[in-house]
Steps between C-alpha positions, in 0.01 A plus 500: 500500500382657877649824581722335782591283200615785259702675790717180554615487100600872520706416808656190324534753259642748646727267697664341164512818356693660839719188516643524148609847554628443815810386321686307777363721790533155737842511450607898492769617757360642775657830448320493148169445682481826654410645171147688468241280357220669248221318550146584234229478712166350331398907532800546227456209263126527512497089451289421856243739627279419823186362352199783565334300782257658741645641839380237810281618802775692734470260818719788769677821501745671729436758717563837316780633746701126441794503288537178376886338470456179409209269289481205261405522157471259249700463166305331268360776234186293460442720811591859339175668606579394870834558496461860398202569752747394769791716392245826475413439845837486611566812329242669705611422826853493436626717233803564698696129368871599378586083502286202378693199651344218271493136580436274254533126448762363244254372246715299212794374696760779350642604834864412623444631819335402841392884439459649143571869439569729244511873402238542275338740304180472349309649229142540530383668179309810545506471843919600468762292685555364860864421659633315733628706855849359379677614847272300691458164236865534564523519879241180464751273317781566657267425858381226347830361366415483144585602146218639255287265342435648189366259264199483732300816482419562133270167498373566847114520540531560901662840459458611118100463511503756829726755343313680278277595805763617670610704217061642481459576828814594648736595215758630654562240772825213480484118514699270665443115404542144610427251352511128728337130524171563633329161505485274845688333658635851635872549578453711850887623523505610117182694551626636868829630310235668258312644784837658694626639187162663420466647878690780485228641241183397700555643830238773598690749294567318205134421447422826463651491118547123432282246367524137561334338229455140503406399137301178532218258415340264775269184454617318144410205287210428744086484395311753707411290821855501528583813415259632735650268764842626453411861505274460792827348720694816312267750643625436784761699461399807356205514823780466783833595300860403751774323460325195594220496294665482174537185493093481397657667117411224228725699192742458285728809721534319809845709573311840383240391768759405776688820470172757506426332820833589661396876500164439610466659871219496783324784275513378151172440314423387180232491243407317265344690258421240157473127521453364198599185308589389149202333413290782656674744289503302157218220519735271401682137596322502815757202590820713492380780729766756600364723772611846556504702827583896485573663818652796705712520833518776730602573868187691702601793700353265779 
């Protein structure tokens, strides 16, 4: 069995196992669902670990005075060693984050909710615990016009891979998570509503201490002609980032996408720092390529 393989039958796993205790989650009373939700990261149960994979060639950087407030990063754990580099750079040049705002695609059709949220708090083993900013998850559902979605987050790749991290490298920073459809075709009003409610947070203040994070894979199921071709039309987004070029995204967090680009202004930049793919990473079913690109936005002072 490939690595890619293996990490689908632990997340079947995981996802039967999170379903049967669950107990009837679907069909809670929304007042129930605003209950906090314990989630075991794979730092706690020590079941999954990021497979000890050598770090890929850094293709960019960002300027040492830039303070990033956004970037993609992927969710797959296949890509640990990446995943970490990224977050350590963040760290560097922005140690300041108070608020991770994470996007992530729905992955196993548990969500009741155009929007899925929840207030969450997970443990990460050694590295302690990280909580949701409940006063602002909060503020976000009642924008939004939903109930918690509870059922979703315990089985949830997108956001439970990331957290332990968050929890490394900036321990004592909050979460706030949503969880949506993230595939094409995209709904443009759902992921507008998205964008207004998550203004308030990104205007030139509000970057100063909050982090977008969109959680998400690009190119999938392709060989690597097409995955190059996909990624290639992709780029094109990350070289001129607006709210017009986002359309160029091929990922599985189109709404993540359409929402970073909503904040972007005249003097936002980005960099993409690792571009990498599954196959790359694992040397493995070179037919089912997922690629992976892990970047940074900032605004210039010019």
């Amino acid at each position: 069995m490939g690595k890619i393989e293996a990490a689908l039958a632990v997340a079947v796993l995981l996802l039967s196992s999170c379903t049967q205790k669950e107990h009837g989650a679907k069909s809670a009373k929304a007042e129930d669902n605003h209950k906090t939700v314990y989630i075991r990261t794979w730092a706690a149960t020590k079941s999954e670990f990021p497979p000890d994979i050598p770090l890929p060639s850094q293709e960019a950087n960002v300027p040492e005075n830039a303070v990033p407030w956004a970037g993609t990063v992927s969710h797959h754990l296949l890509a640990g060693t990446v995943i970490d580099a990224w977050f350590k750079r963040l760290s560097q040049t922005n140690p300041a984050i108070d608020t991770f705002f994470v996007i992530s695609p729905s992955h196993y059709g548990l969500s009741t909710q155009t929007w899925s949220l929840a207030d969450c708090t997970w443990d990460c083993g050694e590295e302690g615990i990280v909580k949701t900013n409940s006063t602002v998850e909060k503020a976000l559902s009642q924008k939004l016009g939903v109930s918690y979605d509870n059922q979703v987050f315990p089985c949830e790749h997108g956001v439970n891979s990331l957290i332990p991290y968050i929890a490394h490298y900036y321990p004592n920073a909050t979460v706030c998570v949503v969880a949506l459809f993230g595939e094409p075709p995209l709904n443009q009003a759902n992921a507008q509503k998205l964008s207004d409610v998550l203004s308030p947070y990104f205007d030139a203040k509000g970057k100063s201490h909050n982090f977008l994070l969109i959680s998400t894979d690009f190119a999938h199921h392709g060989d690597y002609e097409g995955t190059v071709f996909k990624d290639t039309r992709t780029r094109r987004f990350f070289e001129n980032p607006s709210d017009s070029t986002w359309i160029f995204c091929g990922c599985d967090n189109r709404p993540g996408i359409y929402a970073l680009s909503r904040f972007l202004t005249e003097r936002s930049r980005s960099a993409v720092l690792y571009h990498t793919n599954s196959y790359e990473l694992s040397n493995e079913d070179e037919n089912d390529i997922t690629s992976y690109f892990f970047s940074l936005f900032w605004d210039s002072e010019q």
